[in-house]
N, C-alpha and C positions, 0 to 999 in steps of 0.2 A: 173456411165455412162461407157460403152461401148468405149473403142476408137477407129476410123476408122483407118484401116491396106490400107494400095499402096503395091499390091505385089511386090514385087523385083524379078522382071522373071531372072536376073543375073548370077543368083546365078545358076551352074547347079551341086545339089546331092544327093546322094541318101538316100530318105525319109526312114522314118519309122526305121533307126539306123541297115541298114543292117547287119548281124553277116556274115566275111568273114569265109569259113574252114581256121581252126589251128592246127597247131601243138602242144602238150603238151613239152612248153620249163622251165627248172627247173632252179631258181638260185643258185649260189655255195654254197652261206648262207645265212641266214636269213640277208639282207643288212637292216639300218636305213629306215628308211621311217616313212612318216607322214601325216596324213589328216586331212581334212580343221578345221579349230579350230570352237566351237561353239561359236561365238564371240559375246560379248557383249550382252550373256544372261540378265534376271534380273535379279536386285541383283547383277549381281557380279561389281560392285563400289556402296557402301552404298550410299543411301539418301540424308545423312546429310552431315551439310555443313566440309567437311574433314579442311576446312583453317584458323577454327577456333585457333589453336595451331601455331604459325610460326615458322617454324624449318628452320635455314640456308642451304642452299641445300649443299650437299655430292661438297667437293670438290675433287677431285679425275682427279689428271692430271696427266700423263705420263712422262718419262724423256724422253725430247728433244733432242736429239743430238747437240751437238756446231756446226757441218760443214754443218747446215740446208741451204740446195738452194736457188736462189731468185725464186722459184717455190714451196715453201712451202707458203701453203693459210696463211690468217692472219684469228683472230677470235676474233669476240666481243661479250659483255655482249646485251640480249635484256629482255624482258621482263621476269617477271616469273610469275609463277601459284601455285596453292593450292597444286595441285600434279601431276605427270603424266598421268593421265588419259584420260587429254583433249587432247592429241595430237594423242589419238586413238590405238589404238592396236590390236593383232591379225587379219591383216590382215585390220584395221580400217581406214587407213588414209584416210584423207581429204583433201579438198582445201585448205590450211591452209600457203599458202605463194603466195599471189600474186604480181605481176608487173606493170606497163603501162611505156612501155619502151618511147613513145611520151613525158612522161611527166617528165620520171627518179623519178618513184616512184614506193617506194616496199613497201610494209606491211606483216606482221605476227600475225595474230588473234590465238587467244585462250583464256580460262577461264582464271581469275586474280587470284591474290592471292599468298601468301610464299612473302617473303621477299620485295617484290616494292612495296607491298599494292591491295589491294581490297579483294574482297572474289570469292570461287569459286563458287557461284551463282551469278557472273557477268562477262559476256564474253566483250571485248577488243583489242586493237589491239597494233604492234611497229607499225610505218611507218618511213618512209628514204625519205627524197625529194632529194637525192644528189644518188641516185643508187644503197643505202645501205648502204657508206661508214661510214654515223651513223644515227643513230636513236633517235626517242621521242619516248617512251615505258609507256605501261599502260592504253593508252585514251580509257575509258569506252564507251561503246555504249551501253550495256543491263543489267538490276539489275534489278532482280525478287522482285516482289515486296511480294510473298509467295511462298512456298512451291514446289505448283503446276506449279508453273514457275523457276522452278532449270533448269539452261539449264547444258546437257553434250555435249558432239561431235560437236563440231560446224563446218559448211563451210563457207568459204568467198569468195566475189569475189568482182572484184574493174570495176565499169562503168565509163566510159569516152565515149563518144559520137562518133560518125565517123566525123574527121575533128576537133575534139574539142585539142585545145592546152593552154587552160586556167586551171588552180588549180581547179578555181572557182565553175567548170563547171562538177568539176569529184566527186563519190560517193563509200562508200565501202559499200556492201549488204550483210547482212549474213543470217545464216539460220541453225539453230539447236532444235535436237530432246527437249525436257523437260518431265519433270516428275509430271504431268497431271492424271496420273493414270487413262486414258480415252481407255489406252490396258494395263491393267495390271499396271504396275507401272510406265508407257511408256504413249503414244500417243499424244503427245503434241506438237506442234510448235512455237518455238521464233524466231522472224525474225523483218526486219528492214532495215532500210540504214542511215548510217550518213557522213555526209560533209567533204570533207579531209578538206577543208581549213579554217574551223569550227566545231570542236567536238561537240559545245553543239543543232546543229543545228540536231537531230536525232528523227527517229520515232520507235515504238515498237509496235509489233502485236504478240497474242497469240491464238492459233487457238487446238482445241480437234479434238481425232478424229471423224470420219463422218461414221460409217457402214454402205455400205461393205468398205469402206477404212480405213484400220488400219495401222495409224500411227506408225515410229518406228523411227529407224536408219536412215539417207540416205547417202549411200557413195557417191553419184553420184551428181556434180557439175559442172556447167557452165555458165557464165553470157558472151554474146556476147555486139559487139559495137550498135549493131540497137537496142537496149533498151530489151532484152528479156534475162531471170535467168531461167533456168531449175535444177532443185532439183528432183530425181530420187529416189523412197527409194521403197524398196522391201512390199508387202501387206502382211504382218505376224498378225497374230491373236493370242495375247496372254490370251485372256478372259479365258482362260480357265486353264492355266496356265502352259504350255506345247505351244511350237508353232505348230502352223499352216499356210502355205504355199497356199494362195490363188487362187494362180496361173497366178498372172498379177503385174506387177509394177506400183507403184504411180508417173503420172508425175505432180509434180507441177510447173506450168509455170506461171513467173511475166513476166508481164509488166508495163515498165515504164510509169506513169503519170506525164508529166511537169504541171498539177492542182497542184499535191498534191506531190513534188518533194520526189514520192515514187515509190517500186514496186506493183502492185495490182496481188494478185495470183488467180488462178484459178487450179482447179485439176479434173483428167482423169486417166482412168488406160489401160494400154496395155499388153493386150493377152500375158504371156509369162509362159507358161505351162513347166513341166520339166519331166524327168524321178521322180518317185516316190521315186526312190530307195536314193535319194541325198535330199531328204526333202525340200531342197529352194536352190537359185542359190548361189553360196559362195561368190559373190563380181559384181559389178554393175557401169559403167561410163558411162560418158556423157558429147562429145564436140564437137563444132560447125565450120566451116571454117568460113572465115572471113566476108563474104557477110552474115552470118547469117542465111543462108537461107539450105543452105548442114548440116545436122547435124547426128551424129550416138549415139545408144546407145550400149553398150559392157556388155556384160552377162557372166559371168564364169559357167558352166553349164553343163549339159547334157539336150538335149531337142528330141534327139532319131531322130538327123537332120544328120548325121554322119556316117561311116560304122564303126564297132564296128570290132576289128582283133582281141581284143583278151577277154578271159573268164571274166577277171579283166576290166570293161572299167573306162576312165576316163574324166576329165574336159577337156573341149575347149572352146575358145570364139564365142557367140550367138552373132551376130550383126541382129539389126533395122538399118533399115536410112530413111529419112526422105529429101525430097528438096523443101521442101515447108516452112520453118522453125519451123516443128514441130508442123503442123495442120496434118499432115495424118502421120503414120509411117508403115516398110516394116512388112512383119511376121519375127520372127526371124530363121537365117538360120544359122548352125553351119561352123566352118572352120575346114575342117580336117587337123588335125596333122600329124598321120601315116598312115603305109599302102602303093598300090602298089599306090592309086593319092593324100599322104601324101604330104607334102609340104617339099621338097631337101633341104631347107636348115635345117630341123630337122632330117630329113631320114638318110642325108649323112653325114652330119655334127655336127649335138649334140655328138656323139659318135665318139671315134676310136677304130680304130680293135681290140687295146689291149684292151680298155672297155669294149668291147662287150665280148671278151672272158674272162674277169676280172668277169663279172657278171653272166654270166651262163655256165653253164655243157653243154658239148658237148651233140650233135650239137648243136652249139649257131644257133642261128635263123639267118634267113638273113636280110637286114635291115627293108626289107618292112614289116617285120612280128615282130617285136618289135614294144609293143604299148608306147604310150607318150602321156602324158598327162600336163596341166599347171596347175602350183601351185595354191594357190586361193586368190590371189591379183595380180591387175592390174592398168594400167593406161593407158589412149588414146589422142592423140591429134588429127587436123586434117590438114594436108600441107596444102601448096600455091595452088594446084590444083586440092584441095577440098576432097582428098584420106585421109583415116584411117590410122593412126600408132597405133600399139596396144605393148606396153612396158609389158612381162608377163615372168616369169621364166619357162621354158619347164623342165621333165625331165622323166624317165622310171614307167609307172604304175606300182606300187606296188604288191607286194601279195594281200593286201584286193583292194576289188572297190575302185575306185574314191581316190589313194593313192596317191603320189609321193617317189620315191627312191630317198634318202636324205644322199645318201655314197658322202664323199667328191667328189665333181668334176666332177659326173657324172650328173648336171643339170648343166643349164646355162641361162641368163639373153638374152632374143632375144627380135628384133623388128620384129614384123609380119604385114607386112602392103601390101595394094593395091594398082596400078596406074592405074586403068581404073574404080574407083567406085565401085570394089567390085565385078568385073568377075572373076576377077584370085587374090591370092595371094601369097604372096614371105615371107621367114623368113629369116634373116639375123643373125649370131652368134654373142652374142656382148662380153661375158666372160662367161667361164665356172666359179664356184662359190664354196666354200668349205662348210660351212656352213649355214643351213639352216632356224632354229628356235633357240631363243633364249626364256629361263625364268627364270624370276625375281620372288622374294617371291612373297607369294597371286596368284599365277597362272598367273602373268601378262604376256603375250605372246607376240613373232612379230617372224613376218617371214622377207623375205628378201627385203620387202616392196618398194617393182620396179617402180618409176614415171618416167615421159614423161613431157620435154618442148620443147618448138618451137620458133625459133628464131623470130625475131619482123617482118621480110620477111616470114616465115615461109617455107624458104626453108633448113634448115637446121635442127633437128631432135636430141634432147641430152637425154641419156636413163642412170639413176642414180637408183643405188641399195645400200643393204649394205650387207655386206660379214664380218665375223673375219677371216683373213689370220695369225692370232698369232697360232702359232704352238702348244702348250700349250692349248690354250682353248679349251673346250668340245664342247661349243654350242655358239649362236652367239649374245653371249651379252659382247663382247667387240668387235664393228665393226668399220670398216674402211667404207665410202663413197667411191663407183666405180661409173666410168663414163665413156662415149663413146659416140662423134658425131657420127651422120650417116647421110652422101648425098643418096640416094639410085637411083637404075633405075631400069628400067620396067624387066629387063631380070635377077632380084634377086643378083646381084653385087654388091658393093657399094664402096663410097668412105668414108672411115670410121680416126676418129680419132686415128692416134699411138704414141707412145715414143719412141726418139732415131734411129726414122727412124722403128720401130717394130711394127707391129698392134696388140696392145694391150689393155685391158679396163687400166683407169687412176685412181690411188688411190688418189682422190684429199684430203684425211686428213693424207697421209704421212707426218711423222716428224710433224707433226701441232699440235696445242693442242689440237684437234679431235682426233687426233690418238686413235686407237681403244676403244672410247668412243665416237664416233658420233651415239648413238643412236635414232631411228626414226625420220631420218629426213623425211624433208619441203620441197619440190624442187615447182617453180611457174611454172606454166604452157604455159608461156613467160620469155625467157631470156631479159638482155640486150644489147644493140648493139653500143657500141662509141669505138672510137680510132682503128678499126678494130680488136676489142675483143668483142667475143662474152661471157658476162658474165653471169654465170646462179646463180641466189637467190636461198640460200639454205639457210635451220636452222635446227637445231637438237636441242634435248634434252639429255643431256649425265644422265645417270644412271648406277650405280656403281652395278653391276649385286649381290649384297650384302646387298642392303640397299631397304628396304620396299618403292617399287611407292608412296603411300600415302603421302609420304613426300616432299614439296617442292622442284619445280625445277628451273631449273634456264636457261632459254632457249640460245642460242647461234647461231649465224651467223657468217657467211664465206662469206670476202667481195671481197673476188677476184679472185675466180676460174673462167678462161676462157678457151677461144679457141680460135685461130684464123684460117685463113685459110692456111697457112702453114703449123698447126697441122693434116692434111687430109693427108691420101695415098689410093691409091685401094687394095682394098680387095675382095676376090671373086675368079672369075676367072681368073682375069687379077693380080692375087696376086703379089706382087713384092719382090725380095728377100730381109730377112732380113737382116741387118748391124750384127748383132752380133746374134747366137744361145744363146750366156750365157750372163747376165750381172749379176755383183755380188755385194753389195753395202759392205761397210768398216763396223763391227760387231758394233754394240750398245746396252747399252753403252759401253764405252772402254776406259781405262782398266775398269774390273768389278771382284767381288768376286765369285758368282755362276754361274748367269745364263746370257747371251745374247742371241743377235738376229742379223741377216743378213738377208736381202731382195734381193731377186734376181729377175730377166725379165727371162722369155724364148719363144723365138719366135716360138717352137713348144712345143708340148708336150714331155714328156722325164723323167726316171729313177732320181732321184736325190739323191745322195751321199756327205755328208760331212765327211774328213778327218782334226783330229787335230795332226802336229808333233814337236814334242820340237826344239832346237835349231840343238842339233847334228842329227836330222833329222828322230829319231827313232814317229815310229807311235805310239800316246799314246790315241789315240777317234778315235771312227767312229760312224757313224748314219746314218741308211738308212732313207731316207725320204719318199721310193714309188716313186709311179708315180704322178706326177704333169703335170696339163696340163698348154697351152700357155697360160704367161699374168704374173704378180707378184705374189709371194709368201714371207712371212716371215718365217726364218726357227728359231725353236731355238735352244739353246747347253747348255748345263747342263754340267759345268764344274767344280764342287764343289769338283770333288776326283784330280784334277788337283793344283800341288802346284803352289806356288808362281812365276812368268817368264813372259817370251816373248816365244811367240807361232805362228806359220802358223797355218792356216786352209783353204785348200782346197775344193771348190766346185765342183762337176761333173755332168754335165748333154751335151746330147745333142754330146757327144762324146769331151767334150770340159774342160779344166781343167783350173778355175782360183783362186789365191791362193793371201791370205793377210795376214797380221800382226795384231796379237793383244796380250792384256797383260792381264795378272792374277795378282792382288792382295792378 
């Protein structure tokens, strides 16, 4: 079936993927770069059931520092799984940590299996009735009864009623691909709801695919308070054994029945045609304001909706909307990035002047004629006043098509969002990022996997990525969690979360046991809100970038990262001056035999030099670090030809010199 399109007259640009004239601009060198992963082809996570062997998951924690802050998260044990697989990848993630802040309830779905028990042909959830601070971990909800009901990738989402404040009264819904072999090895769906306040009180539903709708994947998740689940998965045709790209999305829409205290689905597909040259859309969300009735879907894409500036084009987000609760939707209309009606806060802002001229051979371009493009994972919520936030990593079109430049620090983690429904929109910079992809053995992939929550008011707006800031690593499989509130307004400004007085993204697994092993997190799509802390449910899965995914994990939460309002300054135009250009944190560990680390703030970007002098003051290390733009970095120092003492080491950046003490062993 056909689904009925509401134009969205809104929108005003220019059709058909205009090609502005260019100039032929060359880079200095061949910079890193990388494009969209083929994710979660067949095949690649076997059939069979991987949980059968239980292997205790990789422990692998970091040394902590002794003079850790009362600002270091705390972290607990939550469930575990067969193996990494379920919690998605390359660009995969899922709904896969929800909230009901009314109720101070958080859950964490995924496959079971590794060491707590079950297997990974049964998905399950933790839940927390206290706001996370602990959990009951493991309660089953779906066990295939064969084969063709193995579930992989699962979403979840938790229903509570509008006005409802009883346990009694709420539901968690999920909704995962299986292996049905009804597309290929693919097309299958397992779905259900079970009772928080009774696990055994649950239902199960297995559904093949239907041609022309072919089942597969679905990234895209969202259950509202008025009784409605939308499940969004892209219409791929694998019969053949190669895809095929349809050219329309699968919306599958529940509704709640108080008969049969369940969701009943129905499905429809929506027009969403692409350039040829990109084969299907790279990633796909979906979510509703609070009335249920405003909803958007979000496309990473080429749909030729755009004006194209340069030879190389690249991804933007395709937005549908919908305010009818998802009975008619709009055609989708691209947002442009660059260009001379690019959106300022990428134009003028993702780059500075040295970037620009760090990346290319004179003449460097000027900025309207530098193309950009977004990585190919995303996330969306929607405010209090019914407007789009779209969480997506921006950064410079590659050499090939549809690429991203992946040089340290020349991408950055933005919110791109509306305040009039979708006539104009605004990007806001929320940290530039050093690291882009990470891989683990067997080709397991992630990129910087960027989500969106929204406070329980949903005036406030938290955009969490993951980045390696360890100086030392290649690639980004030892990441730290970055965060950043954003208040925003109409005129692209905002009031944004900073440190120290510094508008900065927030490393919330510094010094924590996260520390750069908070791999592929979890972030809910609702924070919570007591004691005027705004707290946001996170989980990760830590993996030891050494140790084969197929092996038992052991999942993790972080029960006390917040915000409050205090932690807000302006940013934008009304910028306000920083307190300190340098901040330089004491080296760790210390004393040490080889190697340590220092963390530093800098409130712009800036040149960064470390200096190591003995006692009589003679200079015995130096290390340039480059350029480093505004926000934290880790540095390290490789001091292993340095004997036995007490030692300065000075930092430099920003015109500012600050110097500490440390000892060799």
């Amino acid at each position: 079936m056909m689904r009925k399109t509401l134009l969205l007259s809104v929108f005003v640009l220019l059709a058909g993927g205009a090609l502005l004239a260019q100039k032929a601009y060359t880079f200095k060198q061949a910079f890193p770069e990388h494009k969209a992963i083929e994710k979660m082809m067949v095949g690649i996570e076997p059939a069979k059931d991987a949980s059968m062997t239980q292997q205790k998951p990789v422990d692998f924690t970091p040394f902590i520092p002794p003079y850790k802050g009362t600002n270091v998260v705390n972290v607990i044990d939550l469930g575990t799984s067969a193996n990494a697989f379920g919690y998605g990848y390359g660009g995969g993630q899922k709904s896969l940590v929800a909230a009901i802040p009314e109720l101070n309830v958080v859950t964490n779905f995924h496959r079971l299996g590794g060491t707590a028990g079950g297997t990974g042909n049964q998905l399950g959830y933790d839940i927390s009735f206290n706001g996370g601070l602990t959990f009951t971990n493991q309660i089953q909800v779906y066990n295939a009864a064969s084969a063709i009901e193995n579930p992989r990738y699962p979403n979840h989402g938790l229903f509570n009623p509008v006005g409802n404040t009883d346990i009694n009264n709420a539901w968690v819904q999920f909704h995962a691909p299986t292996l049905d072999g009804s597309n290929s090895n693919w097309g299958g769906y397992g779905f259900g709801v079970g009772k928080l306040s009774d696990p055994s009180v649950k239902t199960k539903h297995n559904q093949a695919s239907n041609p022309p709708i072919y089942q597969y994947i679905p990234d895209a998740y969202e259950i509202t308070r008025q009784g409605n689940a939308f499940v969004v998965d892209v219409n791929l045709n694998w019969t053949s054994g190669s895809v095929v790209y349809m050219g329309n999305l699968i919306i599958n829409k529940g509704t709640w029945d108080d008969a049969t205290d369940d969701f009943v689905f129905t499905q429809e597909l929506l027009d969403a045609p692409v350039n040829p040259a990109i084969t299907r859309p790279a990633d796909v969300k979906v979510a509703f304001a609070e009335d249920g009735m405003t909803g958007y879907i979000s496309m990473l894409a080429d749909n030729n909706s755009t004006t194209v500036i340069s030879e190389s084009p690249g991804f933007y987000p395709v937005i549908y909307k919908t305010t009818d609760g998802g009975e008619t939707w709009s055609d989708g209309v691209g947002i442009q990035l660059a260009g001379p009606n690019g959106l300022p806060g990428i134009v003028n802002q993702l780059l500075s002047d040295e970037q620009i001229a760090t990346l290319y051979n004179p003449p460097v371009p000027a900025r309207t004629e530098i193309p950009y493009t977004t990585a190919f994972d995303h996330d969306i919520v929607v405010d209090a006043n019914g407007n789009l936030h779209i969480a997506v990593v921006v950064g410079v079109v590659g050499s090939n098509d549809y690429s991203i430049v992946s040089a340290e620090y020349l991408f950055a983690a933005y919110d791109i969002y509306t305040t009039d429904g979708g006539t104009t929109w605004h990007a806001v910079k929320l940290g530039n990022i050093r690291k882009f992809r990470g891989t683990w053995p067997t080709d397991f992939t992630e990129d910087n996997r960027i989500q969106i929550s929204a406070s329980p008011d949903r005036n406030t707006i938290f955009v969490l990525w993951l980045d390696t800031d360890l100086e030392a690593a290649e690639d980004n499989t030892r990441p730290n969690i970055f965060a950043r509130g954003i208040r925003p307004n109409q005129w692209g400004t905002a009031n944004l979360t900073c440190e120290n007085g510094n508008p900065v993204a927030n490393n919330v697994t510094l010094f924590s046991p996260g520390m750069w092993q908070a791999s592929f997190h979890a972030v809910s799509a609702k924070s919570l809100f007591a004691d005027n802390k705004y707290t946001i449910p996170i989980a990760y899965q830590p993996i030891d970038p050494s140790v084969d995914p197929a092996l038992p994990v052991q999942f993790k939460y972080i029960t006390n990262f917040f915000y409050t309002d205090n932690d807000f300054c302006v940013v934008g135009n009304n910028e306000i001056a920083a307190i300190d250009a340098l901040q330089v944190s004491q080296n760790f560990p210390n004393p040490f035999s080889s190697s340590t680390n220092v963390n530093i703030t800098l409130n712009k970007g800036s040149q960064v030099k470390m200096e190591v002098f003995n006692l009589t003051g003679q200079k015995v290390l130096s290390q340039n670090f480059g350029y480093r733009p505004t926000g934290q970095h880790t540095l390290s120092l490789n001091a292993e030809q340095l004997p036995t003492g007490v030692y300065f080491y000075t930092v430099e950046a920003n015109s500012q010199k600050v110097t500490r003490k440390m000892i060799v062993r």
